[in-house]
C-alpha positions in Angstrom: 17.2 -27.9 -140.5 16.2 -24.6 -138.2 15.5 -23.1 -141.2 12.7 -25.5 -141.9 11.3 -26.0 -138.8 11.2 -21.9 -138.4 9.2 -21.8 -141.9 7.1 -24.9 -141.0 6.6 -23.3 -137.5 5.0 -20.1 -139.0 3.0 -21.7 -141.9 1.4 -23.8 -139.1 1.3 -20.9 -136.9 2.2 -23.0 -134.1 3.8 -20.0 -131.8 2.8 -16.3 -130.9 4.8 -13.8 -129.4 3.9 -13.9 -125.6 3.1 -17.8 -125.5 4.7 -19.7 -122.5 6.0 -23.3 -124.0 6.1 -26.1 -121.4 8.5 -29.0 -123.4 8.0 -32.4 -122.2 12.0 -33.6 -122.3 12.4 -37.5 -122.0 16.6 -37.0 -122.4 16.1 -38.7 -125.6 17.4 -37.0 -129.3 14.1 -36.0 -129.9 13.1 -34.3 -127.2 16.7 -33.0 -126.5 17.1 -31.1 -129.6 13.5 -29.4 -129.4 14.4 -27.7 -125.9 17.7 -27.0 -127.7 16.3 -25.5 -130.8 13.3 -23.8 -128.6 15.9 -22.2 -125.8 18.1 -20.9 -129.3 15.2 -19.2 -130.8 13.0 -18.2 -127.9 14.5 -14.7 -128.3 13.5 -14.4 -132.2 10.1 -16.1 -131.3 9.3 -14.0 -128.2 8.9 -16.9 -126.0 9.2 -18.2 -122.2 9.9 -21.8 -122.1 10.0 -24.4 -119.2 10.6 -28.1 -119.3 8.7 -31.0 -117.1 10.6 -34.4 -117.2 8.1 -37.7 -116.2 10.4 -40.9 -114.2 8.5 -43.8 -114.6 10.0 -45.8 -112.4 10.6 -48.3 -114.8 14.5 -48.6 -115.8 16.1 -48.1 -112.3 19.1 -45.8 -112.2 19.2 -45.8 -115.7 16.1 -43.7 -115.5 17.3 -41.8 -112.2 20.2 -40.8 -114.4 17.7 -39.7 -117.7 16.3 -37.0 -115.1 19.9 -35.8 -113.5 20.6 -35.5 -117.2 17.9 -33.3 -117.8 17.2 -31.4 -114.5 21.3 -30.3 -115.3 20.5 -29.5 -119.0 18.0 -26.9 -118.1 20.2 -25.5 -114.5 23.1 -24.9 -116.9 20.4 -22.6 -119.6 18.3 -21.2 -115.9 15.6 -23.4 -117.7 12.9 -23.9 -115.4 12.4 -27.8 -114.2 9.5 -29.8 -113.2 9.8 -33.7 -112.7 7.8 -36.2 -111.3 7.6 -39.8 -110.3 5.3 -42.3 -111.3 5.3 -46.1 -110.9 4.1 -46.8 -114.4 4.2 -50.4 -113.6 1.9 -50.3 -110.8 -0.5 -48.2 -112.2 -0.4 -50.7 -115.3 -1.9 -53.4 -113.1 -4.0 -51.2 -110.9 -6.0 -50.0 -114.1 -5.9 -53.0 -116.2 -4.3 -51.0 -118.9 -1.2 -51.1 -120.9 2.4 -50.0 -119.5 2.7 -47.6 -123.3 -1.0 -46.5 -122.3 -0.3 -46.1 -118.8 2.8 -44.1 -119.4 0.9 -42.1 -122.2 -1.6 -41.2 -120.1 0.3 -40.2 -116.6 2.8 -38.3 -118.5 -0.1 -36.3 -120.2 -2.0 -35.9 -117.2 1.5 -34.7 -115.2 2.5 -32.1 -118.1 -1.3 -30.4 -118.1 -1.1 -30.1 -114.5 2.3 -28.3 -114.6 1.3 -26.0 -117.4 -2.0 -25.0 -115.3 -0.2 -24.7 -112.1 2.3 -22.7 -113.9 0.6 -20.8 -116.4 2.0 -22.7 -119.5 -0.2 -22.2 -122.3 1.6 -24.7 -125.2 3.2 -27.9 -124.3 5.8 -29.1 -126.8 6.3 -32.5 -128.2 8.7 -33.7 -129.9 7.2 -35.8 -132.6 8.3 -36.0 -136.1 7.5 -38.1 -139.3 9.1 -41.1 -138.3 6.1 -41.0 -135.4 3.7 -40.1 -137.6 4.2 -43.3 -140.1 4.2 -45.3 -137.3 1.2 -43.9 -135.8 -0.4 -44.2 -138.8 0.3 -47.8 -139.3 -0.9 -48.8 -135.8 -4.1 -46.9 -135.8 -4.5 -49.3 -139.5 -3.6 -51.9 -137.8 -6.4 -51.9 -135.1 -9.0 -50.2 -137.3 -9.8 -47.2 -138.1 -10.9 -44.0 -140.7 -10.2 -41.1 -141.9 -10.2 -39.7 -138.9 -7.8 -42.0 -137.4 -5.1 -42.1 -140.6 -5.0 -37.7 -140.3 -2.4 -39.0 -137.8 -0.7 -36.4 -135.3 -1.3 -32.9 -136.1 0.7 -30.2 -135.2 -1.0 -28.5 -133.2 -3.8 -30.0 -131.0 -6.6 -28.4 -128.8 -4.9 -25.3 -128.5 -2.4 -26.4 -126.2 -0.4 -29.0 -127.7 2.0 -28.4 -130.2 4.7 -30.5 -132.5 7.3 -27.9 -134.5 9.1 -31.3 -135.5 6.4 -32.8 -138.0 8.0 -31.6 -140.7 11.7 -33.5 -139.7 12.6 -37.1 -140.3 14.5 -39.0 -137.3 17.7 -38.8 -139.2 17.3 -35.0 -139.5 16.9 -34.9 -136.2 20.3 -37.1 -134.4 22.3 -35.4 -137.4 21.2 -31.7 -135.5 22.3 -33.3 -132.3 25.8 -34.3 -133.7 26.4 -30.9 -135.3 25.2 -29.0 -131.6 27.0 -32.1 -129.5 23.9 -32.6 -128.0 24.6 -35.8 -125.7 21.1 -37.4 -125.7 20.3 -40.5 -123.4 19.0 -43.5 -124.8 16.2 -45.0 -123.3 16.8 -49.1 -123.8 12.8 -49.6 -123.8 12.9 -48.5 -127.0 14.4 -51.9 -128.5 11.9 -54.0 -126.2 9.4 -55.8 -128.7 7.0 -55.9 -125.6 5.4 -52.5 -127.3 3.0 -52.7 -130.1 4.9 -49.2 -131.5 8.2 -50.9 -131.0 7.3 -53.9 -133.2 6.2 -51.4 -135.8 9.7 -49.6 -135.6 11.9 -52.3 -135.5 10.3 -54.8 -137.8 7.4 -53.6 -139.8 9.1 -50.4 -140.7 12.5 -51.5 -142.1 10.8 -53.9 -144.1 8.8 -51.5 -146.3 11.7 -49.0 -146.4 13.4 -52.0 -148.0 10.4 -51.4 -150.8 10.7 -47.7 -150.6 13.3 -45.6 -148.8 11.0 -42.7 -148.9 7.9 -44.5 -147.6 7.7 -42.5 -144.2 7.9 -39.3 -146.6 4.9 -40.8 -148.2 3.0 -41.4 -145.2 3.3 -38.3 -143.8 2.2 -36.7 -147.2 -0.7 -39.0 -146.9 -2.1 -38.1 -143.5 -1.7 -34.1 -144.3 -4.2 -35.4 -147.5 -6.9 -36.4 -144.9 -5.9 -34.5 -142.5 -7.4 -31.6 -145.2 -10.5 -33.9 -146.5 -11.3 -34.0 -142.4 -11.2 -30.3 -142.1 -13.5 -30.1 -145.1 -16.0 -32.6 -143.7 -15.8 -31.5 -140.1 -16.9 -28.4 -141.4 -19.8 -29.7 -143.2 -20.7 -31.9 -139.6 -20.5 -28.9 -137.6 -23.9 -27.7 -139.7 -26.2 -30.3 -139.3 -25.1 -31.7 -135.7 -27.4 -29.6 -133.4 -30.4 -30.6 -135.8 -29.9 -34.2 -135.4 -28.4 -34.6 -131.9 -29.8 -33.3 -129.1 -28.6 -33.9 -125.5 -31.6 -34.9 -122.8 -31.9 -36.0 -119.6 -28.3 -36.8 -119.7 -28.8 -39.0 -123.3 -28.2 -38.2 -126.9 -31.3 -38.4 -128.9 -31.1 -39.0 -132.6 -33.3 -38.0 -134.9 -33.3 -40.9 -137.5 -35.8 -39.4 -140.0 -33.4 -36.8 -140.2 -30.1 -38.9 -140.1 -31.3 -41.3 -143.2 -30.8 -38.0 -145.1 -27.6 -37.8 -145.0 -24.9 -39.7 -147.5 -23.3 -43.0 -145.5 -20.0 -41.1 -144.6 -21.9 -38.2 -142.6 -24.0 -40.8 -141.0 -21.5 -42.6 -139.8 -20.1 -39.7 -138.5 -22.9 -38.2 -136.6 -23.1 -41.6 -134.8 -19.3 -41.0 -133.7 -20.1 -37.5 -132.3 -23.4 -38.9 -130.5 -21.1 -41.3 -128.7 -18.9 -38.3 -128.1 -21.5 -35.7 -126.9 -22.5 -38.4 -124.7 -19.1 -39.7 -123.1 -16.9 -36.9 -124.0 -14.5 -39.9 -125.5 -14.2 -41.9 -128.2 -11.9 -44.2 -125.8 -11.9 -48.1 -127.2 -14.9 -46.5 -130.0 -13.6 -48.6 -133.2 -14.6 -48.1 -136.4 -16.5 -52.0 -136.0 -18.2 -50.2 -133.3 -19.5 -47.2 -135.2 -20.7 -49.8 -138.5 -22.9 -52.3 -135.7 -24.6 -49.3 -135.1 -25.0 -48.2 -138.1 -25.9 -51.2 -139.7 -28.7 -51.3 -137.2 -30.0 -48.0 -137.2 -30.5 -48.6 -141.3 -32.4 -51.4 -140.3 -36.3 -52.0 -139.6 -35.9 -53.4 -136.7 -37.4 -51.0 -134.6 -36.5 -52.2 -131.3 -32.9 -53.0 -130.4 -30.3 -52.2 -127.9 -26.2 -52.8 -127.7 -23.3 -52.0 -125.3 -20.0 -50.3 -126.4 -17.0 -49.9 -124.1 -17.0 -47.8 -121.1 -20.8 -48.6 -120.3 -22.3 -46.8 -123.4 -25.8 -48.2 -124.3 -27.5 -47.6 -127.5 -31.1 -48.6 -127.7 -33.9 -47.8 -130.4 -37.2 -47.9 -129.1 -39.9 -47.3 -131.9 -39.0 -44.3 -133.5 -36.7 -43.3 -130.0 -33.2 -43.6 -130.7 -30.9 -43.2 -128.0 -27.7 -42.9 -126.4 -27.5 -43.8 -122.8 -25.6 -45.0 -120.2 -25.3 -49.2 -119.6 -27.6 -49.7 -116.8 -25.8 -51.1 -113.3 -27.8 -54.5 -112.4 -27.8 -54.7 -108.8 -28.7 -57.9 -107.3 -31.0 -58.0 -104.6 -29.1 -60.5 -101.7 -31.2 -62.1 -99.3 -29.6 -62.3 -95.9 -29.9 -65.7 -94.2 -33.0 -66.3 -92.0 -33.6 -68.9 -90.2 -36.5 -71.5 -91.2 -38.4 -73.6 -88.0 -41.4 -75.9 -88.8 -44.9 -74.9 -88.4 -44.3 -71.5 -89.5 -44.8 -68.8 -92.1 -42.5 -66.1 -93.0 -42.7 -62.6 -95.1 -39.8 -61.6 -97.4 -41.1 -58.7 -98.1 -38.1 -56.6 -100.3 -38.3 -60.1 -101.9 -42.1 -60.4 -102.5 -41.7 -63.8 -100.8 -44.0 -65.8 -98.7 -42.4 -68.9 -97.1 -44.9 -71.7 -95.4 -43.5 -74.3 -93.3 -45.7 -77.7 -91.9 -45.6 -81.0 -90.7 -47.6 -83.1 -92.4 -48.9 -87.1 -92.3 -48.0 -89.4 -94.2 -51.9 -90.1 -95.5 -51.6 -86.3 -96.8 -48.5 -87.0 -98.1 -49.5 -89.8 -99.9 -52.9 -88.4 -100.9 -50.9 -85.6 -102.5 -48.7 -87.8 -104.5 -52.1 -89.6 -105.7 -53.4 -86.6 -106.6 -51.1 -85.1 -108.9 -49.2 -86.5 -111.9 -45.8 -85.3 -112.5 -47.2 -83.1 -115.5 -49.3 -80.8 -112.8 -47.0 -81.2 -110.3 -47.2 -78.0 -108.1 -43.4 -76.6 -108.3 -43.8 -74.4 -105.8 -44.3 -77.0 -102.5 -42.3 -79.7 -101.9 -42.0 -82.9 -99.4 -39.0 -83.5 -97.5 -38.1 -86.2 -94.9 -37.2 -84.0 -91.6 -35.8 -86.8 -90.1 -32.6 -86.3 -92.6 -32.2 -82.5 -91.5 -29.6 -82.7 -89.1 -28.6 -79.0 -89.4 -30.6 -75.8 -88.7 -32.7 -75.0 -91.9 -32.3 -71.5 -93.8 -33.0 -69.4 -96.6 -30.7 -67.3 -98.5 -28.7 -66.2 -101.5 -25.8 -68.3 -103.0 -22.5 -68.9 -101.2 -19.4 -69.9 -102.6 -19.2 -73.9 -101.9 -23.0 -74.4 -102.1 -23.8 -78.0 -103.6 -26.5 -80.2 -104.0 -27.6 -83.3 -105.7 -30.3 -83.1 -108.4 -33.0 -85.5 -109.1 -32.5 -87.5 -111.7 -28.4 -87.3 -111.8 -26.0 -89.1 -110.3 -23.4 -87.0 -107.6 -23.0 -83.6 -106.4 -23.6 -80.6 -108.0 -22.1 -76.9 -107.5 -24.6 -74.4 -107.3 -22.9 -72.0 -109.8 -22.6 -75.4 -111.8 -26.2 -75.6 -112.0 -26.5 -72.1 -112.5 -24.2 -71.9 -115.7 -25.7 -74.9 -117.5 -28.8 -73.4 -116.7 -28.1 -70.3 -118.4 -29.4 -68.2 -115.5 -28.7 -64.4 -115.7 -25.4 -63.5 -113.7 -26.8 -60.7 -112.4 -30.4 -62.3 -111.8 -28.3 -65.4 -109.1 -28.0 -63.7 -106.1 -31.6 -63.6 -106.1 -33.0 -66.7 -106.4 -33.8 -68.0 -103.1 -32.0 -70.9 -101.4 -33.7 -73.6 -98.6 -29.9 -74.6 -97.4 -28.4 -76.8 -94.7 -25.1 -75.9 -94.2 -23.4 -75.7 -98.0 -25.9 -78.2 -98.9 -28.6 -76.9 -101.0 -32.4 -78.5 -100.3 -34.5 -76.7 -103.1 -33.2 -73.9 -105.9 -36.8 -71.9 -105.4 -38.3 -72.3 -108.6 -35.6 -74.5 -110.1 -34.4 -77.6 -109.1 -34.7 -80.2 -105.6 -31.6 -82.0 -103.8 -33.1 -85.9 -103.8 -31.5 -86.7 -100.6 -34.1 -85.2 -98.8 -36.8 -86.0 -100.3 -40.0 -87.7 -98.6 -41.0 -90.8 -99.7 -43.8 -93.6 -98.4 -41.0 -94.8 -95.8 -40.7 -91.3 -94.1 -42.1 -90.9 -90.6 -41.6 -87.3 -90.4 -43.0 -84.8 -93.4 -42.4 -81.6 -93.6 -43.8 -79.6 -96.5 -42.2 -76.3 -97.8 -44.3 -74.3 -100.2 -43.7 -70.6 -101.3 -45.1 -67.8 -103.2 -44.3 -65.2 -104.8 -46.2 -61.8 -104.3 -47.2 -60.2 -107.4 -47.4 -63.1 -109.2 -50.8 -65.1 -110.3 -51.1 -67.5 -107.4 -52.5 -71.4 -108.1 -56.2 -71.1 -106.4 -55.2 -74.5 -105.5 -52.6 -73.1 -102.9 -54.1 -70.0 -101.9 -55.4 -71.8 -99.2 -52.0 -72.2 -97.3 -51.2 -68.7 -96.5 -54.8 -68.1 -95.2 
């Protein structure tokens, strides 16, 4: 087995004399027999190793004991040791993530930090083919391409580096029999809570039941695209920087350009645009990638839709773009109070606000006057003798209500608002006459009947508003002087 991973070390040129190798050691086989077979040959290979341990805090002692285990490993070889702790859990549920991606991520994040602070320039992992089937088989799972199924490579971004791709599991636990290496098991590892644990334990035995060699197979596979990826990035590389160009913090496309291309490079160029743009492909799926596409190869010349991570493509006429999802702020409007007999000026609202008593001949002239078809929707009639609260405009609240003409019973506000249709991020700005929780008129919308005036009323009080900016009714123009 050393023999092989020495040869496949070299053909992949993984080490050079001189390089400082950081190995991120779980206690597990895998990981176990790396920084055993790393400390044997570091001599032959001419290099300075060091090991960083991650606790997630997720198995108790069990986990207290995985780094004892490991911190007394590498104290019996004068190994250097870094460890850290991490509530994996926590984090999970802070972020809104996954416990596998939060783990992923903080152990990645700790072993980069080490190898900075410490002047690591490889990290070591200890993957091997039985990882890359299975990686292979989830990335299928969720969709992906090419790109995706070139699996784990052995070497990654100049830093990262796997000398075990070329070993299968059982290679691996037979090397730690024959050394006595003692590994720690890790009983997460049979939890079916874990989309890659489901893979191992289930989907994986039952095609090895089809074909023993299948994980041989797989790996074969991905080292197939892994090479038709290398030819084709190469080919990217050429015409990126005459198709992309990077803005005023946006990725502009040139489509004339872009329809040149075969289907597979086009496709790809919309990847790297996300990519020069966010830096990530985070949560990018390959349905992603085809809706844009798919629209970009349409005529429709004026589009726009979101991706994760508040990535906004938009097509504008010939302009196509890659921006950032514009933040919607809503514009509150802090409570004022509203007497009769008076007129008030919203002005970051463009609002004008009129307040009079009025009698009961106007009223009724009024009502004579206009059919419900011209109706003017912008004054309305109530009975002030039914006000028994202090009157005032505002946004929404949570508990507003109010009881709409023509319907029987109350009627939440956000109700109203969701059967209306109405914008989320346009509700916070719709004016509100309110008493209390009660709402007396939805500007512009809708009128609580229990206030309204009728021919019974003694006391009128007419409301009517306008909004600046907007064509006013000559009719009304009159009211605000």
């Amino acid at each position: 087995m050393e023999k092989k991973v020495i040869e496949y070390i070299e053909e992949q040129r993984i080490l050079e004399a001189g390089d400082h190798v950081l190995i991120g050691v779980s206690g597990g086989a895998d990981s176990l027999a790396l920084l055993y077979f790393l400390d044997k040959f570091a001599e032959r290979f001419q290099i300075a190793i060091g090991v960083a341990h991650l606790h997630h805090g997720l198995r108790g002692q069990a986990a207290d004991a995985d780094e004892e285990f490991v911190k007394n490993f590498c104290q019996q070889r004068s190994i250097p040791f870094f460890s850290r702790q991490r509530n994996i859990q926590e984090i999970s549920r802070a972020k809104k993530i996954s416990i596998e991606e939060a783990g992923r991520k903080e152990r990645y994040d700790f072993f980069r930090i080490i190898a900075t602070d410490q002047g690591y320039n490889r990290i070591a992992m200890g993957h091997h083919i039985n990882d890359q089937a299975e990686t292979m088989l989830m990335r299928l799972i969720r969709g992906t391409g090419v790109k995706g199924v070139s699996g784990i490579k052995s070497s990654r971004d100049n830093l990262y580096i796997r000398p075990f791709l070329c070993l299968q599991k059982k290679e691996i636990l037979n090397y730690c029999e024959i050394h006595k290496l003692a590994f720690r098991t890790d009983a997460t590892n049979f939890q079916r809570d874990y989309t890659r644990n489901k893979i191992r334990l289930d989907i994986m035995p039952m095609i090895l039941e089809i074909n023993p060699r299948a994980e041989v197979h797989f790996n074969e596979f991905t080292k197939i695209a892994n090479e038709y990826e290398a030819f084709f990035e190469k080919y990217v590389d050429l015409i990126e920087d005459r198709i992309l160009a990077l803005k005023d913090n946006r990725v502009v496309i040139d489509r004339d350009l872009w329809l040149r291309e075969e289907p597979v490079v086009q496709k790809e160029i919309l990847r790297r645009s996300i990519f020069k743009f966010k830096g990530s492909l985070k949560e990018i799926e390959y349905n992603h990638i085809t809706a844009f596409y798919s629209l970009l190869k349409s005529d429709k010349t004026i589009w726009e839709i979101h991706f994760p991570h508040d990535i906004r493509i938009i097509r504008r006429y010939d302009r196509v773009m890659v921006a950032e999802k514009q933040k919607v702020v809503a514009s509150i409007i802090p409570p004022k109070r509203i007497l009769p007999n008076k007129t008030y000026l919203f002005s970051k609202e463009r609002l004008i606000l009129e307040t009079k008593f009025v009698t009961r001949d106007e009223f009724r002239k009024k009502r004579c006057f206009f059919s419900k078809e011209t109706e003017n929707h912008s004054e309305k009639y109530f009975d002030y003798d039914k006000i028994k609260d202090i009157l005032v405009l505002r946004s929404r609240q949570s508990g507003d209500y109010f009881y709409p003409t023509g319907l029987a019973g109350k009627k939440s506000i956000k109700k109203y608002y969701i059967d209306k249709k109405i914008d989320r991020n346009k509700r916070d700005e719709i004016p509100l006459l309110v008493m209390g929780a009660e709402v007396l008129w939805i500007l512009g919308y809708a009128i609580n009947q229990r206030f309204l005036a009728d021919d019974d009323t003694k006391n009128i009080i007419r409301v009517t508003y306008l909004m600046l900016g907007e064509k006013c009714d000559s009719r009304y123009s009159g009211n605000f002087g």
